[in-house]
C-alpha positions in Angstrom: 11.3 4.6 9.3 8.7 6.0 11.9 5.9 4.2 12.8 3.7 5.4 10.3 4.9 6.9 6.8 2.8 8.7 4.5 3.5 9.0 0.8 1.1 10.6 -1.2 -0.2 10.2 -4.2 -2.8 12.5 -7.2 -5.8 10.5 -7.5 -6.5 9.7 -11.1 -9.7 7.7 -12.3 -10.1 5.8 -9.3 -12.1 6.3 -5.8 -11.0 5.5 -2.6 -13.0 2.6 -2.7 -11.7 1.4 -5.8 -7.7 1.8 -4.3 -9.3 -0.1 -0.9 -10.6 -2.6 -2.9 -7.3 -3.5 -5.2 -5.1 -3.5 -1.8 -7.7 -5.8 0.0 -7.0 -8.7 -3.2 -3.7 -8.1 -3.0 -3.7 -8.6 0.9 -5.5 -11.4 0.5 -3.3 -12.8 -2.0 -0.3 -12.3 0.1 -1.7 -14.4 3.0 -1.7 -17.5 1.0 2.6 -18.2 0.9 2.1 -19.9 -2.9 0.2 -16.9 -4.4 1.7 -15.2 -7.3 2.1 -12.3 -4.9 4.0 -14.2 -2.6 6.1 -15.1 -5.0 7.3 -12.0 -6.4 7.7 -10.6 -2.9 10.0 -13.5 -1.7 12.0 -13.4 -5.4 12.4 -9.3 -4.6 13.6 -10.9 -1.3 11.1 -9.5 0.7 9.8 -11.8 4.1 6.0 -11.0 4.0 5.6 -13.9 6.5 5.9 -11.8 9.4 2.9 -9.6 7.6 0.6 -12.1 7.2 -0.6 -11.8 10.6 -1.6 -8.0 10.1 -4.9 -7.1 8.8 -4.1 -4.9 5.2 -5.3 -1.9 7.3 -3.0 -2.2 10.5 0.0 -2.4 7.4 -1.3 -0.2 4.4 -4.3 2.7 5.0 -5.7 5.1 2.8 -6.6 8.7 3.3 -7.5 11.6 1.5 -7.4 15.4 1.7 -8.5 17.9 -0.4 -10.9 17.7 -2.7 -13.4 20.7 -2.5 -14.0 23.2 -5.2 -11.7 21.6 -7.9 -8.7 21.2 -5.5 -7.3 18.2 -6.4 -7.8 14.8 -3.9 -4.8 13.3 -3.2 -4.5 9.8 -1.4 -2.4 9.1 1.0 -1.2 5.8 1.7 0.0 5.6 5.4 2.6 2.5 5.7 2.3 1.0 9.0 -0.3 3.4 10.8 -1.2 1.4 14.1 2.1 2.1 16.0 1.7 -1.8 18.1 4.8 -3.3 18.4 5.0 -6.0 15.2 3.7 -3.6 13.1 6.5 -0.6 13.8 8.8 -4.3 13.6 7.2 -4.8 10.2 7.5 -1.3 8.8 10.5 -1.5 6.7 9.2 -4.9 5.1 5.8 -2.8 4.6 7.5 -0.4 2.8 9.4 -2.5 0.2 6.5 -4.3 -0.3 4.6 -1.2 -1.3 7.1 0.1 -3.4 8.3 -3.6 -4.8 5.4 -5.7 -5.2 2.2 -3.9 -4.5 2.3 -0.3 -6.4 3.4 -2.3 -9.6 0.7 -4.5 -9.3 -1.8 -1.9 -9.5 -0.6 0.3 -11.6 0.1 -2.5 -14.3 -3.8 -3.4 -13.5 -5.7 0.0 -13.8 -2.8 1.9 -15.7 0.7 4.0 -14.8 -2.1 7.1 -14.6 -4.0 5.8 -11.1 -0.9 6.5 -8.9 1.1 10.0 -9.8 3.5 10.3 -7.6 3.4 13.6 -5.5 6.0 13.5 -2.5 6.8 11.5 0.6 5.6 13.2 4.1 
């Protein structure tokens, strides 16, 4: 994996700030090695402990293009986007933990609809 991966995503019924909020809990969650979210990362066998030293936005960002004239937005969440050297050393663990843990938490919390899958970038 690069330094920075970006998978995207159709926006449906959330904002930006909506997604940004969600990750930020989650994050927050994560820090904390008992949390549920802890849990199901280290059960998926996923070492977040190296992560918890990374703000959620040096790890997980959100973008978004498009959006003008009934173009659709899309977000963009970019895995790892500060290229320093523990993140780029975190990336893989980043990436299972987006697709293991924190995707299905969301989209068990607001709905299979918030997150359509477009491609990977």
């Amino acid at each position: 994996m690069e330094a920075s991966e970006k998978i995207r995503y159709g926006m449906s019924g959330l904002t930006v700030q909506d997604y940004e909020a969600e990750l930020d809990e989650l994050w927050a969650e994560l820090k904390d090695p008992n949390s549920d979210v802890s849990q199901e990362a280290k059960s998926r066998g996923i070492d977040v402990g190296p992560l918890r030293a990374l703000d959620r936005q040096d790890a997980i960002a959100l973008e978004t293009e498009g959006g003008a004239f009934g173009v659709e937005v899309v977000l963009i969440v970019a895995l790892a986007p500060l290229a320093t050297e523990l993140v780029k050393a975190s990336a893989p663990i980043i990436k299972d933990l987006w697709f293991s843990v924190l995707r299905p938490r969301i989209l068990q919390k607001k709905g299979d609809h918030v997150l359509p899958e477009e491609n990977e970038t």
